[in-house]
C-alpha positions in Angstrom: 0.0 0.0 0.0 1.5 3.3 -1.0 2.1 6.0 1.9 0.7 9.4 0.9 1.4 11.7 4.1 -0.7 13.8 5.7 -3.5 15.4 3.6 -4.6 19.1 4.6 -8.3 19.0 4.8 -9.0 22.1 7.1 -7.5 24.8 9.3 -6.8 22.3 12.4 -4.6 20.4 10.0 -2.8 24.3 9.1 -2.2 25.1 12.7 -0.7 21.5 13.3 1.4 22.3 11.0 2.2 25.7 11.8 3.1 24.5 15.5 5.4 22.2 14.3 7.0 24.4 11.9 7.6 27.5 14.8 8.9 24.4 17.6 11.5 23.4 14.8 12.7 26.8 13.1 12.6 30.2 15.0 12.9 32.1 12.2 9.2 31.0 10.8 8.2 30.8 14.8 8.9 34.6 14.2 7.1 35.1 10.7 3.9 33.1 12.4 3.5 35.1 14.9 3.5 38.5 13.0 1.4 36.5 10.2 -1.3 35.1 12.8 -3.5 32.3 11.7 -2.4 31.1 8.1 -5.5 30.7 5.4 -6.6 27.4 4.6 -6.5 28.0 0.8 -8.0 24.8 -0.8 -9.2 25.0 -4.3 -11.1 22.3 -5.5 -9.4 19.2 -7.3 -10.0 18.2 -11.3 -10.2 19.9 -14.4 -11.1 23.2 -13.5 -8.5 23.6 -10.4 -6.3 23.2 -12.5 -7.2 25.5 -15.3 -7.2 27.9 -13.1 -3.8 27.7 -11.9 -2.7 27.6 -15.7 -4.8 31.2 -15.7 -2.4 32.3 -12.6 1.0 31.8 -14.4 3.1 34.7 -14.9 0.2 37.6 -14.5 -1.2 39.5 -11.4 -4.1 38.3 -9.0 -6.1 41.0 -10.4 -5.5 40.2 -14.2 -6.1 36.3 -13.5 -9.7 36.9 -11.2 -10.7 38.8 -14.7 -10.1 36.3 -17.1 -11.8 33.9 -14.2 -14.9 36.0 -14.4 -15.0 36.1 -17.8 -14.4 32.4 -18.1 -17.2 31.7 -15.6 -19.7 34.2 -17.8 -18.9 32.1 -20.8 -18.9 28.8 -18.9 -15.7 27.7 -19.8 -14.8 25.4 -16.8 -15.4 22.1 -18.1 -13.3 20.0 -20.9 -16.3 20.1 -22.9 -16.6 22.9 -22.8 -13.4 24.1 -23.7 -13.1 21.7 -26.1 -16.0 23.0 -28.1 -14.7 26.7 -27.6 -10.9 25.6 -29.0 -8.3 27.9 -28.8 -10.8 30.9 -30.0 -12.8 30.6 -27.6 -10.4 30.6 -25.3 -8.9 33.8 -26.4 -12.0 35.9 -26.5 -12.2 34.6 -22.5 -8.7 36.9 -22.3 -6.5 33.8 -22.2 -3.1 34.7 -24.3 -2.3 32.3 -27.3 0.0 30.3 -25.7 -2.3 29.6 -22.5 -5.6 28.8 -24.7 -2.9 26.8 -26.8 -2.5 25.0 -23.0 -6.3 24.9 -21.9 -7.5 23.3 -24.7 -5.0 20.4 -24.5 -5.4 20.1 -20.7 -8.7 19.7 -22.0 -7.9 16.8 -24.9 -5.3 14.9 -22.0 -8.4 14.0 -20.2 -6.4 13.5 -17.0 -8.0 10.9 -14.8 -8.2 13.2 -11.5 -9.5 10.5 -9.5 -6.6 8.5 -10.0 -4.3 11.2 -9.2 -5.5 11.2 -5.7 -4.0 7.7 -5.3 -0.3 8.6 -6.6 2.4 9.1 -4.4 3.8 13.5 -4.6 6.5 12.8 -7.6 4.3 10.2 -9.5 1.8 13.3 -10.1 4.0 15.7 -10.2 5.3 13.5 -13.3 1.6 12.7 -14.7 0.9 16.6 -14.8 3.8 17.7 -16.7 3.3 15.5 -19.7 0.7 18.1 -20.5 1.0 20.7 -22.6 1.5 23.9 -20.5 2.1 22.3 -17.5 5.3 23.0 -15.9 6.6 22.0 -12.2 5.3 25.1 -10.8 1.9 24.4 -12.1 1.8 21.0 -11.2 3.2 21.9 -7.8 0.5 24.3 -6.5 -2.0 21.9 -7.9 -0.8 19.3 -5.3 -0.3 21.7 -3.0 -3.7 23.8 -3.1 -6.0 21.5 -4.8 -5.3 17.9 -3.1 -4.0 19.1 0.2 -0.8 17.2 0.2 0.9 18.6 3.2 4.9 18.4 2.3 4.6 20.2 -0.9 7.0 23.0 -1.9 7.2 25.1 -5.3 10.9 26.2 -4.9 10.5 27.9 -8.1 8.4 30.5 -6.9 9.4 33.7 -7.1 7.4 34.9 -4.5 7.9 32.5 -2.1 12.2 32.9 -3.0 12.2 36.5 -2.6 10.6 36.0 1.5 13.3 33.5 2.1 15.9 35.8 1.5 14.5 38.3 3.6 13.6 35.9 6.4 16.7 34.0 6.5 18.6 37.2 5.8 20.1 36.1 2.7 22.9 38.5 0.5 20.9 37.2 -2.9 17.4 35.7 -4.0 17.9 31.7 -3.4 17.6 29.8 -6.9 15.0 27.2 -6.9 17.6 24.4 -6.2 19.0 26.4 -2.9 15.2 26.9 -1.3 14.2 23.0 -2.4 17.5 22.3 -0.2 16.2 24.6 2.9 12.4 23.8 2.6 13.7 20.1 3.3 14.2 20.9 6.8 10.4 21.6 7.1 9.4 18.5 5.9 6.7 17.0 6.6 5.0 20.6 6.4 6.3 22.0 3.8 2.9 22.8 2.3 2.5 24.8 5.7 5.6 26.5 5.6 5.0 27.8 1.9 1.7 29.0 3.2 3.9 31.0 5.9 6.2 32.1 3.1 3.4 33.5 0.9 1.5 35.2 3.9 5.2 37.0 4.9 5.1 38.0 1.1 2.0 39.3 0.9 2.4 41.4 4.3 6.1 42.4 2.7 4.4 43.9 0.0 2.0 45.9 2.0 4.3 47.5 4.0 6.7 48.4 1.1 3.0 49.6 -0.4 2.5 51.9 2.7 5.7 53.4 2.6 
């Protein structure tokens, strides 16, 4: 029988995780405390969770809840229908070529989703990036976010890079290779920790807005 680890199902399972994470490393203990309670964030698992997350690459929250809206007015959250709107379609919804180019063969793999849920962290990792499109980062969130797998990192992101170097005091940004390497010490939370990460970000920001 294959081991899966801990799945994050609601916020008792965060703050488990969060405890852990501030016994084991002052530093986050630190970033927890001025964060408070972390958000849950579960999207939902299957075709359009992960459409989604191909709408989040490389474009602002704002830009990406727009083309949501728009895809949601035109219905264009199922592989039919995306299918039937091609790449077109897809375009009038605001995706960019190279994304609707991605949606509509998400929407031709026919990923089995329920099966997913069964795979061990690298085996769907591996099963989402023979699509089209779908790159580690994108695959990684999806695991993260939309299955709840609890020691799940996206080293990769940028965000989540650029509040390591300022928690950790850093004299450089940490490539994707050097934060895989120091997000191993928070396994197995390391879905919780980027959680931290991101909410340290995201309160970064604000401040930096406010001055």
């Amino acid at each position: 029988m294959t081991t899966l680890g801990r799945i994050i199902r609601g916020p008792v399972d965060v703050r488990e995780g969060a405890n852990w994470l501030a016994s084991h490393d002052p530093r986050l203990a630190w970033v927890l405390d001025r964060t408070g309670p972390l958000p849950l964030r579960l999207a939902p698992q299957g075709f359009k969770g992960l459409l989604d997350i191909i709408v989040s690459q490389q474009v602002s929250v704002a830009s990406a809840n727009a083309i949501r809206a728009r895809m949601d007015a035109a219905r264009l959250t199922s592989e039919a229908a995306v299918l039937a709107a091609g790449e077109e379609g897809m375009r009038a919804a605001g995706f960019s070529k190279p994304k609707a180019r991605y949606a509509v063969a998400l929407a031709q793999a026919k990923l089995d989703y329920m099966s997913l849920r069964q795979m061990p962290d690298a085996e769907v990792i591996a099963a989402l990036t023979s699509v089209l499109g779908i790159g580690p980062w994108t695959a990684q969130i999806y695991v993260m976010f939309c299955m709840g797998r609890a020691d799940m990192f996206p080293p990769g992101d940028l965000a989540l890079q650029e509040a390591a170097r300022v928690i950790y005091d850093l004299p450089a940004r940490p490539t994707a290779q050097e934060l895989e390497q120091l997000a191993e010490t928070w396994s197995p939370w390391r879905s919780v920790a980027a959680r931290a990460l991101f909410a340290y970000y995201r309160d970064m920001k604000n401040r930096e807005g406010l001055g």
